[in-house]
N, CA, C and O atoms as a GROMACS GRO file, in nm:
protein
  368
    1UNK      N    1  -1.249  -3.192   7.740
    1UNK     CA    2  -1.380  -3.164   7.686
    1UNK      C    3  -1.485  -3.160   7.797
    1UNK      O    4  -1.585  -3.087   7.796
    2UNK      N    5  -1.438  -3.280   7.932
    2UNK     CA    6  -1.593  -3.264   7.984
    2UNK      C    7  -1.521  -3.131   8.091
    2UNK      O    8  -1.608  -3.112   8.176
    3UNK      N    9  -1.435  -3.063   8.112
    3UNK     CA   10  -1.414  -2.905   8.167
    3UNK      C   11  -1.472  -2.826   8.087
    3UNK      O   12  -1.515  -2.728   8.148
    4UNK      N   13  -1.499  -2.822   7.952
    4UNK     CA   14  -1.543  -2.702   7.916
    4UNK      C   15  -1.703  -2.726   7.890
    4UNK      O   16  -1.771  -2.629   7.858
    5UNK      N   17  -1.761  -2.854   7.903
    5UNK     CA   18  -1.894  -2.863   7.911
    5UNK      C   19  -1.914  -2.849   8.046
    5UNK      O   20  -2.035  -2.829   8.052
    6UNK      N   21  -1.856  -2.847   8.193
    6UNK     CA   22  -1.881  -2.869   8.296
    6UNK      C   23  -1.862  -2.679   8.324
    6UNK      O   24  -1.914  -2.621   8.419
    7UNK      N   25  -1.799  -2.629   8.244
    7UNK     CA   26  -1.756  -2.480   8.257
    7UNK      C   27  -1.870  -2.395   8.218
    7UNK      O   28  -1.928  -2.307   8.282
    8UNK      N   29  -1.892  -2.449   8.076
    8UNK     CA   30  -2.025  -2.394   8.018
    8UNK      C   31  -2.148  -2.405   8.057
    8UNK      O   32  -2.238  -2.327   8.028
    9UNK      N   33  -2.159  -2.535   8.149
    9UNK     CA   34  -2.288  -2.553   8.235
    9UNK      C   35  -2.309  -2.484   8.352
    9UNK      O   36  -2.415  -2.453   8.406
   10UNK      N   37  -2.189  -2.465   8.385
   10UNK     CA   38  -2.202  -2.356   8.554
   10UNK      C   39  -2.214  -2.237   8.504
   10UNK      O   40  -2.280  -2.160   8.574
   11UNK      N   41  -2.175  -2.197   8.410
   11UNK     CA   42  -2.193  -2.079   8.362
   11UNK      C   43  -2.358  -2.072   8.306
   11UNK      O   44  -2.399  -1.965   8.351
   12UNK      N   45  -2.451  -2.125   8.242
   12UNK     CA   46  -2.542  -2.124   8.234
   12UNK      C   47  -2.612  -2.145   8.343
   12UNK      O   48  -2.709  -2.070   8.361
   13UNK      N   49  -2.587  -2.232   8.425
   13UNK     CA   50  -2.680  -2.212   8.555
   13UNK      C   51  -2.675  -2.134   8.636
   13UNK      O   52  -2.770  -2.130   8.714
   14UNK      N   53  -2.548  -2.028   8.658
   14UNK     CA   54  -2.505  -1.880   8.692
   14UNK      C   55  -2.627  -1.792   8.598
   14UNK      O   56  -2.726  -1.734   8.643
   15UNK      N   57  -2.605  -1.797   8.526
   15UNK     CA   58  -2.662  -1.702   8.412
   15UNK      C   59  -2.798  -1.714   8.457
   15UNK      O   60  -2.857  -1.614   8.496
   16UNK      N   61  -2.874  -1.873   8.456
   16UNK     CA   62  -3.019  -1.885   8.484
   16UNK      C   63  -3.082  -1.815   8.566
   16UNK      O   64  -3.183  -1.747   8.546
   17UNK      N   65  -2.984  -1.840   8.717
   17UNK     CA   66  -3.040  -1.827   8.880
   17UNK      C   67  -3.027  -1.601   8.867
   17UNK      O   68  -3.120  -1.525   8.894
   18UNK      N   69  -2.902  -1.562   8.826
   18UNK     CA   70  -2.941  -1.450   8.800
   18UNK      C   71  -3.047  -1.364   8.726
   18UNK      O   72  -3.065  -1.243   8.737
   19UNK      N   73  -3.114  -1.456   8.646
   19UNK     CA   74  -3.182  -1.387   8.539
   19UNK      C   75  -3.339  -1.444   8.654
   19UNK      O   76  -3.440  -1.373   8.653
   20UNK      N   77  -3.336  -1.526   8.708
   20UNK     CA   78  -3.426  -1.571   8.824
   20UNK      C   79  -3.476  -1.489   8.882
   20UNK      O   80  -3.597  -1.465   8.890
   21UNK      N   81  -3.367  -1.424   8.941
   21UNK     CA   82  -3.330  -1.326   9.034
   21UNK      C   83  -3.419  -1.216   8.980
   21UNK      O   84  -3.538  -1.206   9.008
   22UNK      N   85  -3.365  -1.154   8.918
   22UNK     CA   86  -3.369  -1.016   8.833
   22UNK      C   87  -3.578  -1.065   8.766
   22UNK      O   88  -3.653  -0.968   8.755
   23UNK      N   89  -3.597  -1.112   8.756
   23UNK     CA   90  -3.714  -1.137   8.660
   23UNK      C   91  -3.828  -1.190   8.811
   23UNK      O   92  -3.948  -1.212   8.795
   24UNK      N   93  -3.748  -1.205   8.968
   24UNK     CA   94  -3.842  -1.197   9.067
   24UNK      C   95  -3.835  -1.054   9.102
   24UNK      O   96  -3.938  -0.990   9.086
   25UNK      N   97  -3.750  -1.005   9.139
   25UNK     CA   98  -3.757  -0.859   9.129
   25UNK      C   99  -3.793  -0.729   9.042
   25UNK      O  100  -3.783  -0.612   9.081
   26UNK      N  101  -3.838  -0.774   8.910
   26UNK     CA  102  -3.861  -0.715   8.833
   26UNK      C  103  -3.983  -0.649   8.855
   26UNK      O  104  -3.978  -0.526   8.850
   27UNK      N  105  -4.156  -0.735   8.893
   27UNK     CA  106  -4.266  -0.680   8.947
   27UNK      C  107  -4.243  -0.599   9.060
   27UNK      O  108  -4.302  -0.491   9.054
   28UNK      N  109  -4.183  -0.615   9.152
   28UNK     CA  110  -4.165  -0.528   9.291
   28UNK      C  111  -4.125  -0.371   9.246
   28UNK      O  112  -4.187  -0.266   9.268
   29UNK      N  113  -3.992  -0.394   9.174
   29UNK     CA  114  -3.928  -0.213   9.084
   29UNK      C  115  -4.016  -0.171   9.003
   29UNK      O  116  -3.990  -0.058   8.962
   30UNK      N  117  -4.120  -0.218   8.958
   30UNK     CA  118  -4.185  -0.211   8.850
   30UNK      C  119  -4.337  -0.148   8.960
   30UNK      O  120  -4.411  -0.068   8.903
   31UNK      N  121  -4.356  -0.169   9.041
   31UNK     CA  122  -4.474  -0.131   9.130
   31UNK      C  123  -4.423  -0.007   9.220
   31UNK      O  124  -4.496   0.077   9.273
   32UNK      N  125  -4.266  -0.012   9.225
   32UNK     CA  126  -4.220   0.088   9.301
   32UNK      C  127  -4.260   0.206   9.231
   32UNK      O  128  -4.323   0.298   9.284
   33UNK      N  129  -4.219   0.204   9.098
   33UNK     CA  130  -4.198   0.292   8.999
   33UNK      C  131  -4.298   0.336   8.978
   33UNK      O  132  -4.286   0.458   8.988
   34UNK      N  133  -4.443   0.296   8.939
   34UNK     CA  134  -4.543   0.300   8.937
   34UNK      C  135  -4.622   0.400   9.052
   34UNK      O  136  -4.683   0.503   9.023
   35UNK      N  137  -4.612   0.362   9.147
   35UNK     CA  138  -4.622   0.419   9.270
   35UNK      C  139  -4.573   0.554   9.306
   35UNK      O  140  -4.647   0.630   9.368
   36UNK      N  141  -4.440   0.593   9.268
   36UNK     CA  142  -4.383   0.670   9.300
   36UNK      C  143  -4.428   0.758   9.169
   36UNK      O  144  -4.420   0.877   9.197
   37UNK      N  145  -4.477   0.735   9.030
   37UNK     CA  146  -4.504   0.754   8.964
   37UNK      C  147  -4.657   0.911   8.973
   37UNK      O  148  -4.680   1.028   8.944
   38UNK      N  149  -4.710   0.793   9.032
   38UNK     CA  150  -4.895   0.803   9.080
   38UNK      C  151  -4.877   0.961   9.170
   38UNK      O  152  -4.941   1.065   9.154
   39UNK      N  153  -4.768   0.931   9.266
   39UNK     CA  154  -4.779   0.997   9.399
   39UNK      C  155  -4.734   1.137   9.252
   39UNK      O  156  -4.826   1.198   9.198
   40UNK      N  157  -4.652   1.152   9.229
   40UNK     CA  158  -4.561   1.254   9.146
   40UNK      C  159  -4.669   1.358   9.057
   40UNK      O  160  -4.663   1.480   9.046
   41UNK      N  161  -4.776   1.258   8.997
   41UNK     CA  162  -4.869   1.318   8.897
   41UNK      C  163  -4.980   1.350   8.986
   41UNK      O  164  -5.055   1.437   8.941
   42UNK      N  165  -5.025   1.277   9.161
   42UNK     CA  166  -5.098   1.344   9.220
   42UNK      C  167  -5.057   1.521   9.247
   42UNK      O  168  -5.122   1.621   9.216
   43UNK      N  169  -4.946   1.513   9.307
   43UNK     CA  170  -4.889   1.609   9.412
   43UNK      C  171  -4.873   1.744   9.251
   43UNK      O  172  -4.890   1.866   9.258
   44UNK      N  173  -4.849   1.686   9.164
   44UNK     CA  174  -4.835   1.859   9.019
   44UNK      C  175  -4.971   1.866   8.995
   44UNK      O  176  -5.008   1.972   8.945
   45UNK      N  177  -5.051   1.787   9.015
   45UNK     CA  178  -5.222   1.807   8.969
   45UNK      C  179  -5.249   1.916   9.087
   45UNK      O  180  -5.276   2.035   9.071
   46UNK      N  181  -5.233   1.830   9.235
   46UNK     CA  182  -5.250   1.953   9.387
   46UNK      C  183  -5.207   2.075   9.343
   46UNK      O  184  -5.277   2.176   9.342
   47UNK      N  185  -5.078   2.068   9.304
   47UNK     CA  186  -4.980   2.208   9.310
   47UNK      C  187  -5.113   2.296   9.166
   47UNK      O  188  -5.182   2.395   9.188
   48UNK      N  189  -5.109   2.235   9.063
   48UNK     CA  190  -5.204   2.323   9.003
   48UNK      C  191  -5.280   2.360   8.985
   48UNK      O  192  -5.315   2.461   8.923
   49UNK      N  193  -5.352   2.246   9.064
   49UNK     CA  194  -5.506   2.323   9.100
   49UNK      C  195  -5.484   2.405   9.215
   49UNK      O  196  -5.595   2.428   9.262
   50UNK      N  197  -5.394   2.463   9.286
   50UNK     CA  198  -5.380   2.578   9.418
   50UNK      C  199  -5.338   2.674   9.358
   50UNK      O  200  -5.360   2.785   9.406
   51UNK      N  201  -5.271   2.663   9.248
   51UNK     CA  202  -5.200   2.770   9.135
   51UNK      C  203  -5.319   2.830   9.054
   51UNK      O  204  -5.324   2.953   9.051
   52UNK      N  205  -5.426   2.754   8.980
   52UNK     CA  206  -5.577   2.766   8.935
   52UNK      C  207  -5.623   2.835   9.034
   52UNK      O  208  -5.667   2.948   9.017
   53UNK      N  209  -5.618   2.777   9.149
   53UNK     CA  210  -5.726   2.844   9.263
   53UNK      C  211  -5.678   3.002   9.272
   53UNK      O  212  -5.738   3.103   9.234
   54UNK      N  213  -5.573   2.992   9.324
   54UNK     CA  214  -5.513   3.154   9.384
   54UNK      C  215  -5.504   3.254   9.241
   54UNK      O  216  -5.497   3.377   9.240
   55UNK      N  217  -5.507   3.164   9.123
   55UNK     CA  218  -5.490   3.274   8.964
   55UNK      C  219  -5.658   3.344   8.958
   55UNK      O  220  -5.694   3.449   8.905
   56UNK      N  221  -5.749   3.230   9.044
   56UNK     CA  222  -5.937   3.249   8.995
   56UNK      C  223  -5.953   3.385   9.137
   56UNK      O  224  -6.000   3.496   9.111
   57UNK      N  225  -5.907   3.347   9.276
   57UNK     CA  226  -5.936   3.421   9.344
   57UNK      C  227  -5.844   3.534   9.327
   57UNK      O  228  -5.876   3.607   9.421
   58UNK      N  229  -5.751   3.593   9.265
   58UNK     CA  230  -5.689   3.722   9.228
   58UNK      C  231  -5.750   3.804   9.168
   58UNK      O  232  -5.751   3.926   9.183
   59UNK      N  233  -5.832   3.706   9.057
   59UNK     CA  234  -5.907   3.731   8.936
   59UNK      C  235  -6.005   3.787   8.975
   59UNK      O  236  -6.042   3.895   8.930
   60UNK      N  237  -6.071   3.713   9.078
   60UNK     CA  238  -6.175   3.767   9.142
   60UNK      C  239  -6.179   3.882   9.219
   60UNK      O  240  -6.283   3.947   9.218
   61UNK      N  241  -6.079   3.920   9.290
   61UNK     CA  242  -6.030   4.018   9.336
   61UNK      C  243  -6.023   4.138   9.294
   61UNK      O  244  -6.039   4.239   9.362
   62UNK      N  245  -5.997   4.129   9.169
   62UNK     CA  246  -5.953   4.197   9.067
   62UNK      C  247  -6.080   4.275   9.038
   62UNK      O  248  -6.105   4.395   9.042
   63UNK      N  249  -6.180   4.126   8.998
   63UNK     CA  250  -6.269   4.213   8.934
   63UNK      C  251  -6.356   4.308   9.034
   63UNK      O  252  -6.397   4.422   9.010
   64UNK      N  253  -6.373   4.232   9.153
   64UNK     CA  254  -6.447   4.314   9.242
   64UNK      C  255  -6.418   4.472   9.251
   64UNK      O  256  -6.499   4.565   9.246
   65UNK      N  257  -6.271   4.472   9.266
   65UNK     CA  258  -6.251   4.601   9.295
   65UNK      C  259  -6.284   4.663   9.123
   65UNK      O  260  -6.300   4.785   9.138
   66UNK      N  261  -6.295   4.637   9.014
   66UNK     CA  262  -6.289   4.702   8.924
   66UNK      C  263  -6.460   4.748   8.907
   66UNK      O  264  -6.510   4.853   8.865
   67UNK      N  265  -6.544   4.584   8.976
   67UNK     CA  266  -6.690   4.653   8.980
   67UNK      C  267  -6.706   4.728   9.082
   67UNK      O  268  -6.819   4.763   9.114
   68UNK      N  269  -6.565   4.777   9.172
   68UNK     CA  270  -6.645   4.892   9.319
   68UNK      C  271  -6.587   5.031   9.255
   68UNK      O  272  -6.621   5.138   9.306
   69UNK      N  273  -6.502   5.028   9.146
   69UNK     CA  274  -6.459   5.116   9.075
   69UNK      C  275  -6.573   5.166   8.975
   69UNK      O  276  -6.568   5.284   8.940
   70UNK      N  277  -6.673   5.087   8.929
   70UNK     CA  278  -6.777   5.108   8.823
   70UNK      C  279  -6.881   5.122   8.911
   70UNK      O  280  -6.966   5.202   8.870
   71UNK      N  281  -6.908   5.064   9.034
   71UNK     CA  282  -7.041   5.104   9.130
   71UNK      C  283  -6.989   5.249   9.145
   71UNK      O  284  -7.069   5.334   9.104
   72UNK      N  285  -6.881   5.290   9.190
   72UNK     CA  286  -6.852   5.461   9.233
   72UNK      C  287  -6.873   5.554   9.116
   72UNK      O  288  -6.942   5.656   9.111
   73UNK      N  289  -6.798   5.497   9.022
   73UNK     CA  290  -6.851   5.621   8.901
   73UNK      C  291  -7.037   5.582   8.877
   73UNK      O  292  -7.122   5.661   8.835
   74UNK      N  293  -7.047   5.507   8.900
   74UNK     CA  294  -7.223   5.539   8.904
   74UNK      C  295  -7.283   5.601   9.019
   74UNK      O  296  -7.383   5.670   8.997
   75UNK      N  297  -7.254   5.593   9.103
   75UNK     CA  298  -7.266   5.647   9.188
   75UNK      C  299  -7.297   5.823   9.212
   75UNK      O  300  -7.382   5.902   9.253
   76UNK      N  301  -7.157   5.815   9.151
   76UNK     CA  302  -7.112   5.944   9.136
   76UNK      C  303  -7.219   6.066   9.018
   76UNK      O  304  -7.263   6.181   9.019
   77UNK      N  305  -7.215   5.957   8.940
   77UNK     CA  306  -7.333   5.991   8.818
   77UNK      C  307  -7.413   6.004   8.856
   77UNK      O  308  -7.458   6.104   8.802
   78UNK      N  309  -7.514   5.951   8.960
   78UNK     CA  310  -7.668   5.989   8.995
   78UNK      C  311  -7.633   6.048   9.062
   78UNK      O  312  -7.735   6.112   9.085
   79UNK      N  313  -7.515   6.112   9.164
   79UNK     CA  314  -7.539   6.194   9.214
   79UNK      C  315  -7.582   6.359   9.122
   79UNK      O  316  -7.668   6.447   9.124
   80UNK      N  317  -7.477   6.327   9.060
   80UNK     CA  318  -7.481   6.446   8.965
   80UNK      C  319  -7.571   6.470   8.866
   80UNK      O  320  -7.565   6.564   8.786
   81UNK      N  321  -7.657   6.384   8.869
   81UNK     CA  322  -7.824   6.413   8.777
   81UNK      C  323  -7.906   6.474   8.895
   81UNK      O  324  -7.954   6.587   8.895
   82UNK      N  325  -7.916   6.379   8.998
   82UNK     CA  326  -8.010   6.454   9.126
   82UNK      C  327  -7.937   6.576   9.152
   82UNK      O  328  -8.016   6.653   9.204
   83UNK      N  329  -7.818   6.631   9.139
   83UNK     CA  330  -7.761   6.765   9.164
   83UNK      C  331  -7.839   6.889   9.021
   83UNK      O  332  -7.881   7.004   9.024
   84UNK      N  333  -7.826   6.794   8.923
   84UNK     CA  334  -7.856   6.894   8.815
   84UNK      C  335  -8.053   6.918   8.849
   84UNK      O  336  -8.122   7.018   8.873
   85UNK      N  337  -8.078   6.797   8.837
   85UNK     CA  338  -8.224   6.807   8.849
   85UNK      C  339  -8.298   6.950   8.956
   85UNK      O  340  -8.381   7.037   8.934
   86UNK      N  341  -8.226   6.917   9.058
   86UNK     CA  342  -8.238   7.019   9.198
   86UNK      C  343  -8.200   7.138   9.095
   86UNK      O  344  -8.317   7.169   9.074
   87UNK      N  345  -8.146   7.205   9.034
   87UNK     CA  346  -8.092   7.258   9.011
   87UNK      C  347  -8.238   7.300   8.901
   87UNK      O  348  -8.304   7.400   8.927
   88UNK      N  349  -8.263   7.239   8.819
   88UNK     CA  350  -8.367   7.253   8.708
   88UNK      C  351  -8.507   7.313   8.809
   88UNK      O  352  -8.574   7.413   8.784
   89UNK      N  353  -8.522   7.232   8.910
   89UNK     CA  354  -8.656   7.237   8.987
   89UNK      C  355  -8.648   7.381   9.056
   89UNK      O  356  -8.732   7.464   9.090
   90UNK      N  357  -8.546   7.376   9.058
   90UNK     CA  358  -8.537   7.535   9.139
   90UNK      C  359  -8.516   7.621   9.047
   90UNK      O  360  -8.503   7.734   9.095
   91UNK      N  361  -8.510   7.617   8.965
   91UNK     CA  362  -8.518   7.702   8.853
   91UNK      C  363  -8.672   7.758   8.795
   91UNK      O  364  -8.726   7.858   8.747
   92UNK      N  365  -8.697   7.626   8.835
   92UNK     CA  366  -8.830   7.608   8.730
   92UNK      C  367  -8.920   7.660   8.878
   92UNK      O  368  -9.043   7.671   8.874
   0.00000   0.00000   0.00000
């Protein structure tokens, strides 16, 4: 009897010092994780705001050339009123 209380006690104080163990190490994995966590949700926020950036300056790109596309046909349009006008004045 006193082997299997002397069995059952080493075994609980095995059991204790591991769970010791594990429950001092627990804050450290737990800050790792955290950390590595932080860095992970910085670095996809970076990546999408450069992905935002380069989608706004394409955009922008875009539009410019579409307003140098709308400055030319205006352009083009006053030319062709001052062509007609000349055209009226000399007539007239």
């Amino acid at each position: 009897m006193n082997r299997i209380a002397a069995r059952i006690t080493e075994k609980v104080i095995n059991s204790a010092q591991e769970f010791t163990e594990i429950a001092e190490e627990l804050p450290h994995k737990l800050q790792n994780e955290w950390s590595s966590f932080k860095e992970e949700v910085i670095e996809e926020s970076e990546r999408l705001e450069k992905k935002t950036k380069a989608s706004k300056e394409k955009s922008s790109k875009e539009q410019l050339s579409k307003e140098d596309l709308i400055q030319k046909q205006i352009d083009d349009l006053r030319s062709k009123v001052i062509d007609i006008n000349k055209c009226i004045e000399d007539k007239n």
